[in-house]
C-alpha positions as CSV (number, residue, x, y, z in Angstrom):
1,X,40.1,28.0,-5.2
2,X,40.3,24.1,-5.1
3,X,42.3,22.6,-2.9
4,X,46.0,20.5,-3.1
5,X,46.4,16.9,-1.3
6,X,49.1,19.2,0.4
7,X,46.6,21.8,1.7
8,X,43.8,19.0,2.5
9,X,46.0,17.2,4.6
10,X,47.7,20.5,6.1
11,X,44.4,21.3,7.5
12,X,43.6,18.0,8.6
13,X,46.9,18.0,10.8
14,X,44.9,20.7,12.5
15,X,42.0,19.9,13.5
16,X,43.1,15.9,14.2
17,X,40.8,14.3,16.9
18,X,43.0,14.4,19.6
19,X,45.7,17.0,18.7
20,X,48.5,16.9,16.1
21,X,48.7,13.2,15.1
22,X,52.9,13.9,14.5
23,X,54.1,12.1,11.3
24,X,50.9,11.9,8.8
25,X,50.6,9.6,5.8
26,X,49.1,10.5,2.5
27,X,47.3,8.3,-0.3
28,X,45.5,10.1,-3.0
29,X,41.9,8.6,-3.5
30,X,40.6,8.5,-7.1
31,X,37.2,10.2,-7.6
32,X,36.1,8.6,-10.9
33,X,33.7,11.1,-12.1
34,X,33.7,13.9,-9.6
35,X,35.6,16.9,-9.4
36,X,36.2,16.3,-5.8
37,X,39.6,15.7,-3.8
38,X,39.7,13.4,-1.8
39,X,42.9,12.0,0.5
40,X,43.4,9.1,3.0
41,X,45.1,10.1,5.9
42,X,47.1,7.9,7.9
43,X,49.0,8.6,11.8
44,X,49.5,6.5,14.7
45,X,47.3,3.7,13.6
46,X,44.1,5.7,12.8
47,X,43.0,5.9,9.1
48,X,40.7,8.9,7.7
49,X,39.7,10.3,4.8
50,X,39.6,14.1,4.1
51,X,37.4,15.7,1.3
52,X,38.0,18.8,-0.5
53,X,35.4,20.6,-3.2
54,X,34.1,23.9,-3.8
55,X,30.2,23.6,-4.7
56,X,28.5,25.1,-1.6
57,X,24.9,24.1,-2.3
58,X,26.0,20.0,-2.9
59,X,28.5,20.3,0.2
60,X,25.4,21.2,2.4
61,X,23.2,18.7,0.7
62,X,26.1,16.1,1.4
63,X,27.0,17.1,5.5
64,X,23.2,17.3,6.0
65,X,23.1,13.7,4.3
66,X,25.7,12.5,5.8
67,X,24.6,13.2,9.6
68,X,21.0,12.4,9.3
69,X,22.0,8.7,7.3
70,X,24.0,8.3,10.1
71,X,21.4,9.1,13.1
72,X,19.5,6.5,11.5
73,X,22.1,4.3,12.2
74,X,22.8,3.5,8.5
75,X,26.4,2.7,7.2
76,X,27.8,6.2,6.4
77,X,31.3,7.6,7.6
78,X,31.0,9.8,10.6
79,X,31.8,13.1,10.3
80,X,34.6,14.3,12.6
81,X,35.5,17.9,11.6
82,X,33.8,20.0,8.6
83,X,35.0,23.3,7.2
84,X,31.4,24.2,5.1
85,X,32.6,27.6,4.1
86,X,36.1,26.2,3.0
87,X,35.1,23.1,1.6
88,X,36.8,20.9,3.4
89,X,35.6,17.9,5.4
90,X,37.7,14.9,7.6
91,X,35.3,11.5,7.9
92,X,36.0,8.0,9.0
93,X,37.7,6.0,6.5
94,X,35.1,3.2,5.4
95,X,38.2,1.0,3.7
96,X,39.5,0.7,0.0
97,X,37.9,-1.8,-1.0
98,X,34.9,-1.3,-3.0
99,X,31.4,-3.8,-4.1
100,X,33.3,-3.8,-7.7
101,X,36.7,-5.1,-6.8
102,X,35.2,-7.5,-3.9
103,X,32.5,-9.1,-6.8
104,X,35.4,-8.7,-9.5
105,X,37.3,-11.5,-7.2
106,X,34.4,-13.8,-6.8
107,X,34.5,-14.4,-11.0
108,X,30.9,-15.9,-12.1
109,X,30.2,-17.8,-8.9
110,X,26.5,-16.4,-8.8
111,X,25.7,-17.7,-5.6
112,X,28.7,-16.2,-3.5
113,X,27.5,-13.1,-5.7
114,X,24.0,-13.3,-4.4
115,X,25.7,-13.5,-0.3
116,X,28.0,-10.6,-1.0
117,X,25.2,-8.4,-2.5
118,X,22.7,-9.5,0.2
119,X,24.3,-7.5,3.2
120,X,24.4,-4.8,0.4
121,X,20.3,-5.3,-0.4
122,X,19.2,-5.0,3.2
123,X,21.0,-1.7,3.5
124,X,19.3,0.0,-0.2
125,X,15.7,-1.7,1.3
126,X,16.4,0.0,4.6
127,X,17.9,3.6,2.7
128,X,15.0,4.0,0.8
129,X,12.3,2.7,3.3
130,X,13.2,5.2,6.8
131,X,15.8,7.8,4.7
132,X,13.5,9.9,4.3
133,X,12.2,10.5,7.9
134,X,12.8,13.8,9.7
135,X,14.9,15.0,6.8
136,X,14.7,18.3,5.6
137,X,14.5,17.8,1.7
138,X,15.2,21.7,1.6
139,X,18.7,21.2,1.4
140,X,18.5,18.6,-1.5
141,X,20.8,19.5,-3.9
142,X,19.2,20.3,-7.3
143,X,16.1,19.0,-6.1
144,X,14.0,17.4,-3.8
145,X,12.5,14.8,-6.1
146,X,13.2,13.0,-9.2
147,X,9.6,13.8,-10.4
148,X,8.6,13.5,-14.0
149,X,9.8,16.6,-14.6
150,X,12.8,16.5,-13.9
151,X,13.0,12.7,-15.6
152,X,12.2,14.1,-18.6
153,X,14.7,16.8,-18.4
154,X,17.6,16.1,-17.0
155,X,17.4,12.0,-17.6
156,X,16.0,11.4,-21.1
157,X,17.3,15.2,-22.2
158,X,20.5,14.6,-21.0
159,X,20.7,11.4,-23.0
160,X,19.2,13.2,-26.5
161,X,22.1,15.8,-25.8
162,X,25.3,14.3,-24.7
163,X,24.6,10.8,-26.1
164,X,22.3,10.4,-29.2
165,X,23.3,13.7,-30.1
166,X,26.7,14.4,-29.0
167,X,28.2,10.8,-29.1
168,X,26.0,9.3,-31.6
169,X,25.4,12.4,-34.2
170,X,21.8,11.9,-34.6
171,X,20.2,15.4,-34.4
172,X,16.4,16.0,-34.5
173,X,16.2,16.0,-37.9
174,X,17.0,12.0,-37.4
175,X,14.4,11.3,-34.6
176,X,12.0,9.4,-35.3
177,X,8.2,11.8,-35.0
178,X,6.8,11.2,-31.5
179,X,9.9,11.0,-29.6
180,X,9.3,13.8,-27.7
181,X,5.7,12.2,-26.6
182,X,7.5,8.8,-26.2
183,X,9.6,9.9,-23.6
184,X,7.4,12.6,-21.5
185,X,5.3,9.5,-21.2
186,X,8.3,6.7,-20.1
187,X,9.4,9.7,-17.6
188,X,5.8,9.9,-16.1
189,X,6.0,6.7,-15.7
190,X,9.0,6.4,-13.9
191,X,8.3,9.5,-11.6
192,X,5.4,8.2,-10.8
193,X,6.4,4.7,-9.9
194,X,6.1,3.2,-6.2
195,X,7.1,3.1,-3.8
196,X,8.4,6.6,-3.1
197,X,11.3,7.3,-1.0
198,X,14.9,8.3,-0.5
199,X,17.3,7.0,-2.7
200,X,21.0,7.8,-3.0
201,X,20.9,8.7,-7.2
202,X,23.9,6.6,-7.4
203,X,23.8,3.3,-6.1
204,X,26.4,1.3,-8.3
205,X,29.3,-1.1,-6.9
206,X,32.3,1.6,-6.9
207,X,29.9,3.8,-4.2
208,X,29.6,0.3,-1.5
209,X,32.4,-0.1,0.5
210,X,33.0,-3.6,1.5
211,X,34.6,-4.7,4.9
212,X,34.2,-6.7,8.1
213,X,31.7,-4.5,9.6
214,X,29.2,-4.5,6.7
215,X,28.5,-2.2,4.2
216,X,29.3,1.4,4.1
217,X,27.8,3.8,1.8
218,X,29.4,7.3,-0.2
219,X,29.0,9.7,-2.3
220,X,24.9,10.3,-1.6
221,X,25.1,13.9,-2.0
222,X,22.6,13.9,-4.9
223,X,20.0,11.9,-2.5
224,X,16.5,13.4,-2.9
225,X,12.7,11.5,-3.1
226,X,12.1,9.2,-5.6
227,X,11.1,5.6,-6.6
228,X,13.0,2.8,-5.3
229,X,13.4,1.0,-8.5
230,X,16.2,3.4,-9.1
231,X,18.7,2.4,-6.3
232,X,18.1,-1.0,-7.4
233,X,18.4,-0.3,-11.1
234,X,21.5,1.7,-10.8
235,X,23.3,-1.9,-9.1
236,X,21.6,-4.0,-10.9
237,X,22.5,-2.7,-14.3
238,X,26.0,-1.1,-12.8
239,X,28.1,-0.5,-15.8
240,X,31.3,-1.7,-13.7
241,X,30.1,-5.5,-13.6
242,X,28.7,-7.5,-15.6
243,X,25.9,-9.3,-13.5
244,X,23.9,-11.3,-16.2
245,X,20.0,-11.1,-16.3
246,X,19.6,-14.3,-14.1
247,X,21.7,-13.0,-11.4
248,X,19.6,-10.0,-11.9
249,X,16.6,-11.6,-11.3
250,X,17.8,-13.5,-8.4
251,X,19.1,-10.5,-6.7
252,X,15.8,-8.5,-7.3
253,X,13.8,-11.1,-5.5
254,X,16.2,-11.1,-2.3
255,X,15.5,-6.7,-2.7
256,X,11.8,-7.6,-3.3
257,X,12.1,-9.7,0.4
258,X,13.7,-7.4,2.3
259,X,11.8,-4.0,1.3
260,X,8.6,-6.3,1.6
261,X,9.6,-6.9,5.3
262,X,9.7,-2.8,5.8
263,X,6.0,-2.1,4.5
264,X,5.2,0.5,1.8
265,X,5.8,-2.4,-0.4
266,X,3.3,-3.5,-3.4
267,X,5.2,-6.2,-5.7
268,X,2.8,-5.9,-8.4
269,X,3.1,-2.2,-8.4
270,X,7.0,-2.2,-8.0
271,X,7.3,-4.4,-10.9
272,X,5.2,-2.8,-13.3
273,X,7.3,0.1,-12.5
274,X,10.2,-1.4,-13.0
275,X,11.3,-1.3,-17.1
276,X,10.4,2.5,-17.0
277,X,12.5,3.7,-14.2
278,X,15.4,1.3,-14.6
279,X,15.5,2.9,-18.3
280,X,15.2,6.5,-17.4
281,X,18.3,5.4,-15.2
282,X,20.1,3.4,-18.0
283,X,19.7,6.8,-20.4
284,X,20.8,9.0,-17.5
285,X,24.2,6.6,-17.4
286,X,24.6,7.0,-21.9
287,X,24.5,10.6,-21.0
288,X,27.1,11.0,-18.3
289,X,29.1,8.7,-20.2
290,X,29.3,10.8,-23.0
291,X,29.3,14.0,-21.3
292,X,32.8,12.7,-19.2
293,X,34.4,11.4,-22.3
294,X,33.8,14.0,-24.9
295,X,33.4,17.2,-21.7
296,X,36.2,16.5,-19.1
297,X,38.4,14.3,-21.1
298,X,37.8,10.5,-19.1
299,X,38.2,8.2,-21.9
300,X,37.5,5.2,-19.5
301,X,34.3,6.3,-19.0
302,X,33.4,4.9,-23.0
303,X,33.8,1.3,-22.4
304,X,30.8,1.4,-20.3
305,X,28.6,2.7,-22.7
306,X,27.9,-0.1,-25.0
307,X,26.9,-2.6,-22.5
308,X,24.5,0.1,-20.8
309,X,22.9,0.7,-24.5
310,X,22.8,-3.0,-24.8
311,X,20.9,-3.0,-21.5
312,X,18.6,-0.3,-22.6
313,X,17.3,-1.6,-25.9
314,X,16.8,-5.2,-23.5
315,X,14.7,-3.5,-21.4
316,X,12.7,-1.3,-24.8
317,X,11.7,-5.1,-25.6
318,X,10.1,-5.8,-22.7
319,X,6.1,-6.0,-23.2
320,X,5.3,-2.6,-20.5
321,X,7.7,-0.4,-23.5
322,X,5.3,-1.7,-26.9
323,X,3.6,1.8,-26.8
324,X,6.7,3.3,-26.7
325,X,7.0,2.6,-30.6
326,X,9.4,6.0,-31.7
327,X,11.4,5.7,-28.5
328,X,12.3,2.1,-29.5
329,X,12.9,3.1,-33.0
330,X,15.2,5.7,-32.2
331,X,17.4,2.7,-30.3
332,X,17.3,1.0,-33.1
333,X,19.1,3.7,-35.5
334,X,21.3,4.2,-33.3
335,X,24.4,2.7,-34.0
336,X,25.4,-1.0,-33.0
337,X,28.8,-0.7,-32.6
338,X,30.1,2.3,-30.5
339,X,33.8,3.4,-32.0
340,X,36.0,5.4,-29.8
341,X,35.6,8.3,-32.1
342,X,32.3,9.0,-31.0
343,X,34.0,9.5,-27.6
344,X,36.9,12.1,-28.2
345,X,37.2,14.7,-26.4
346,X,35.9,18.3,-27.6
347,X,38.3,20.4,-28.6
348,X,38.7,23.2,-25.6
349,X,36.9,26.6,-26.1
């Protein structure tokens, strides 16, 4: 059954480090896109945040996560208490203030841009270049990899359904022939890209925490194997900021330094890599977009999608996509404005 803010922080009284903390403060926490509950608890000067949510498999994958990031002595929240069977989990509170609302403040002032995303840089190099070790991808939740495969399936597919599909009302009778071919081949591409490693699935500025002690990661429960152009996409071309392509550029070459300084690292290879991985990952973002607007009824979720299309037909231009001919033309049918009543909800069934 899912849980209450009540009940969270009812069985958080009980199992407080320490004993029962007496008077106990709660602050709801949004979840953006997730069905999960979260609460920020508050007593005697000690700040922590419980969890509540009811999928099993992606609670493992998350605990697991969570305590092996953290014996690698990268910027998760420690795990104090966790209920597995009851869904329920109490963690160190990592602060409220996110990458977004931190870069939101600094306005267009690229450079103090680039120093507030270095700190964030090292970390993602560091992630994706030691995550991996000793940790059993068994317990990856729906999947170990993001292989071609699954690319193909639940990146561009996703995108055909919920967004060209769904949002746009272009049905296969509309694509243009070779689609199909187009995209099996940007997806092996993509899968295939190096380097290979861990990477959190959804590196963007609303899952960095930003505070004195650095950077603090969350919500890496869908962490499995994959290239590390993703990570970097996913911030990069975060649909929450606005980062223009020079800043872009700028802030790939400070990743390109750090993961360099790691090993595993071939530029040449990383970059060619790049346009096919960072547009599986822009499609993926169309498709939750319109899969949140139009499924479950979160209407803010549709201002993001025309500057992530915008972003995607960039990248179609770019000379690595030229073979990609009926992939490009189906971008360019697709419409140039995006109204809001291609992201209405669905009635209820």
């Amino acid at each position: 059954m899912p849980d209450t803010p009540e009940g969270l922080a009812a069985w958080a009284r009980g199992i407080w480090p320490g004993g029962d903390p007496g008077p106990l403060e709660s602050q709801p926490i949004a979840a953006d896109g997730s069905p999960r509950l979260f609460t920020r608890l508050r007593a005697g000067g000690i700040s922590m945040v419980a969890m509540s949510a009811d999928h099993h498999a992606e609670n493992l994958a998350w605990l697991t996560l969570a305590r092996h990031l953290a014996g690698l002595g990268l910027p998760v929240a420690r795990v104090l208490a966790a209920d597995l069977a009851g869904g329920r989990f109490l963690m160190e509170d990592l602060g409220s203030l996110s990458l977004q609302e931190a870069a939101l403040a600094l306005g267009r002032d690229e450079n103090a841009l680039l120093e507030l995303y270095r700190p964030v840089l090292g970390v993602l190099a560091r992630l994706q270049a030691q995550g991996a070790r000793g940790l059993d991808l068994g317990v990856c939740f729906d999947g170990p990899a993001l292989s071609p495969e699954f690319l193909l399936l639940r990146e561009a597919g996703y995108f055909l359904g919920e967004f060209v599909e769904g949002a746009c009302g272009r049905g296969p009778g509309e694509w243009p022939e070779g689609l199909l071919s187009d995209l099996a081949r940007l997806s092996l591409r993509a899968g295939r890209a190096l380097p290979q490693g861990l990477v959190h699935r959804d590196f963007q500025s609303r899952n960095v925490m930003v505070g004195p002690a650095g950077p603090g990661l969350v919500d890496f429960q869908g962490a499995r194997l994959g290239p590390a152009q993703y990570d970097l996409a996913s911030l990069l071309y975060d649909p929450y900021l606005d980062l223009g392509d020079n800043l872009r550029l700028r802030l790939r070459a400070l990743y390109l330094e750090f993961r360099s300084g790691l090993g595993g690292l071939d530029e040449k290879s990383f970059l060619n890599g790049w346009p096919f991985v960072a547009a599986s990952r822009l499609m993926q973002a169309l498709g939750a977009y319109a899969f949140l607007t139009r499924r479950r009824g979160r209407a803010h979720f549709a201002a993001y999608a025309p500057p992530a299309l915008a972003s995607l037909r960039r990248l179609a231009r770019a000379p690595e996509m030229a073979g990609l001919r009926a992939w490009r033309r189906l971008l360019d049918l697709l419409p140039q404005e995006l109204g809001p009543e291609m992201f209405r909800p669905l009635p209820q069934e």
